[in-house]
C-alpha positions, -999 to 999 in steps of 0.1 A, spaced: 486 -161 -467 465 -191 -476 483 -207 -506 517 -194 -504 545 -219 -520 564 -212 -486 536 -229 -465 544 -266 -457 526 -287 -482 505 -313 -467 478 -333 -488 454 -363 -478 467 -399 -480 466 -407 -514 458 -377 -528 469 -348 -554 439 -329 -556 437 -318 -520 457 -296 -495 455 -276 -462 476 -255 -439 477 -285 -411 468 -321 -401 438 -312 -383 420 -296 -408 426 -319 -434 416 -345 -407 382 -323 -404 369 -321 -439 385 -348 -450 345 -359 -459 336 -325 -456 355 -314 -487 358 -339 -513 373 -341 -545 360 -367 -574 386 -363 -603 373 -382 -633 338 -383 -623 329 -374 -657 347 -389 -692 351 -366 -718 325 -376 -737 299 -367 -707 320 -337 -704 307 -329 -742 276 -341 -738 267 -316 -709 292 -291 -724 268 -290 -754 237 -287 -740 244 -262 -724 261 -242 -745 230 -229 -768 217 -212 -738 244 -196 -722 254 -180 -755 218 -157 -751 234 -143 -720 257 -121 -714 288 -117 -691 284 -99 -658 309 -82 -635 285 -71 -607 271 -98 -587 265 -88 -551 252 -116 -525 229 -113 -494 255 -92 -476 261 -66 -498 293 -80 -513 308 -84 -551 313 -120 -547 317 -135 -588 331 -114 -614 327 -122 -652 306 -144 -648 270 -157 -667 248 -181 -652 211 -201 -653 189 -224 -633 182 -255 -658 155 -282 -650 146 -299 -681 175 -319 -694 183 -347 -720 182 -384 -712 220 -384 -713 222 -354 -689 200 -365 -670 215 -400 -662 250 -379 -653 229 -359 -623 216 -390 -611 251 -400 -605 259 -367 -587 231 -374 -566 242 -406 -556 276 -399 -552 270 -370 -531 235 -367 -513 227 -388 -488 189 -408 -489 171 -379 -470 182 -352 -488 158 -338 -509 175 -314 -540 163 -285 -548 146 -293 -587 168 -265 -605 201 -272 -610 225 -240 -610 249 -234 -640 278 -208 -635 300 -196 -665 330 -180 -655 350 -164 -681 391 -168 -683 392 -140 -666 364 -145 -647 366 -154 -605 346 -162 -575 355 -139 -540 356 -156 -510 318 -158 -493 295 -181 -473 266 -194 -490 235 -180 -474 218 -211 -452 185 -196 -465 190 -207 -506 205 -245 -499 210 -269 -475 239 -285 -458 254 -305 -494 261 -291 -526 282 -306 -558 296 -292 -584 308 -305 -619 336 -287 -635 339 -284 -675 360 -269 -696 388 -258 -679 409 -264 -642 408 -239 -612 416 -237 -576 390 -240 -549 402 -224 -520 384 -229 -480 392 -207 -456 380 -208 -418 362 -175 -410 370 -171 -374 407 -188 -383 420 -173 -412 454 -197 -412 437 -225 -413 426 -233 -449 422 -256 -473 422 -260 -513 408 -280 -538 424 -287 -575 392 -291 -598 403 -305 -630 376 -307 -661 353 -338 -656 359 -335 -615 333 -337 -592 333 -317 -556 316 -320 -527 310 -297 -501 293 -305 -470 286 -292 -433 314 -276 -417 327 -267 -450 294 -250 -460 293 -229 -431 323 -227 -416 348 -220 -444 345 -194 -472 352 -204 -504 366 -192 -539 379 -198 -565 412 -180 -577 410 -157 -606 438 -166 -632 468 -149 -617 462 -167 -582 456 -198 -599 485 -222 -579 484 -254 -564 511 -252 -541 536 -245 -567 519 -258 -592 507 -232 -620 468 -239 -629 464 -214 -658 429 -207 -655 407 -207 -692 367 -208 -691 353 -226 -667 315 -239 -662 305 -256 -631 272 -273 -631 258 -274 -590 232 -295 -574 222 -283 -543 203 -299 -512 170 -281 -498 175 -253 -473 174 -269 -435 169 -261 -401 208 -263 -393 234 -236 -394 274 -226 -386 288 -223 -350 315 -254 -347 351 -243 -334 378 -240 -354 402 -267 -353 436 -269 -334 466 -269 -357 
């Protein structure tokens, strides 16, 4: 099982906030998959935090959310598209967007806000190809959680990402379309060994325009 402590623990050069099953497909998505810890400080943490916090307080939590497929993919969960922002907000996504979009990538104008509560989770899934494009990145507030990857055609071959409050991710390509992706509800919630108790968590995404492009690349060889 993807995550077990008993797996061999191999992370990228340099690294404590990313591990995989095997060389190769850390050697993959090494730019594929990318973790930004301290992207944000904690007073841009706040400053998002509380902007958005007015507005997700009129909504409630849900426990029903079924994608494109027919599958319960999040669970406890609130969200909202937001396009008008503050100055200071504002200067922090234009950061994303540099960090993470190349120069002809166009993102889509609403950016996607997902609340999880403690409890809350997000099942493994493929994002449709027909919502976003080939690039999204999150910011995570609040609280830490475990992104995990996982090869559809190769289940063994997998990947996971630590996402610690003020972290920025990146997912690109391959890891868009050829991994699913989650993130572990509380009782899950390891890296490696390592316990990541799991509180409230709000991720604030920026996604790239749908485009013409799509899965179909084999699986590594591990």
């Amino acid at each position: 099982m993807a995550g077990s402590g008993r797996l061999a623990l191999r992370t990228l050069p340099g690294s404590g906030w990313v591990r995989g099953s095997c060389p190769a497909v850390l050697s993959r998505l090494q730019d594929a998959a990318v973790v930004r810890p301290g992207f944000l400080s904690k007073g841009e943490e706040e400053t998002l935090s509380r902007e958005l916090e007015p507005e997700l307080r009129r909504r409630r939590y849900e426990y029903d959310h079924w994608d494109a497929l027919s599958v319960q993919a999040i669970h406890g969960f609130r969200e909202t598209e937001k396009s008008r922002w503050s100055e200071a907000s504002r200067a922090i996504l234009q950061r994303v967007q540099s960090a993470a979009f190349g120069p002809g990538q166009t993102l889509l104008s609403p950016v996607h806000v997902l609340d999880l509560e403690p409890r809350g989770y997000i099942k493994p899934h493929v994002d449709s190809v027909k919502f976003c494009g080939a690039t999204i990145a999150g910011l995570s507030l609040l609280s830490p959680s475990v992104m995990r990857l996982v090869h559809t055609q190769e289940p063994g071959q997998w990947l996971e990402l630590l996402l610690e409050p003020g972290s920025l991710y990146i997912l690109r390509g391959v890891a868009r379309y050829d991994f699913s992706h989650e993130i572990l509800r509380d009782e899950e919630s390891f890296f490696g060994e390592r316990r990541i108790p799991r509180g409230r968590r709000i991720s604030v995404i920026c996604r790239s325009l749908p485009e013409a492009t799509g899965p179909g690349q084999p699986p590594p060889a591990c």
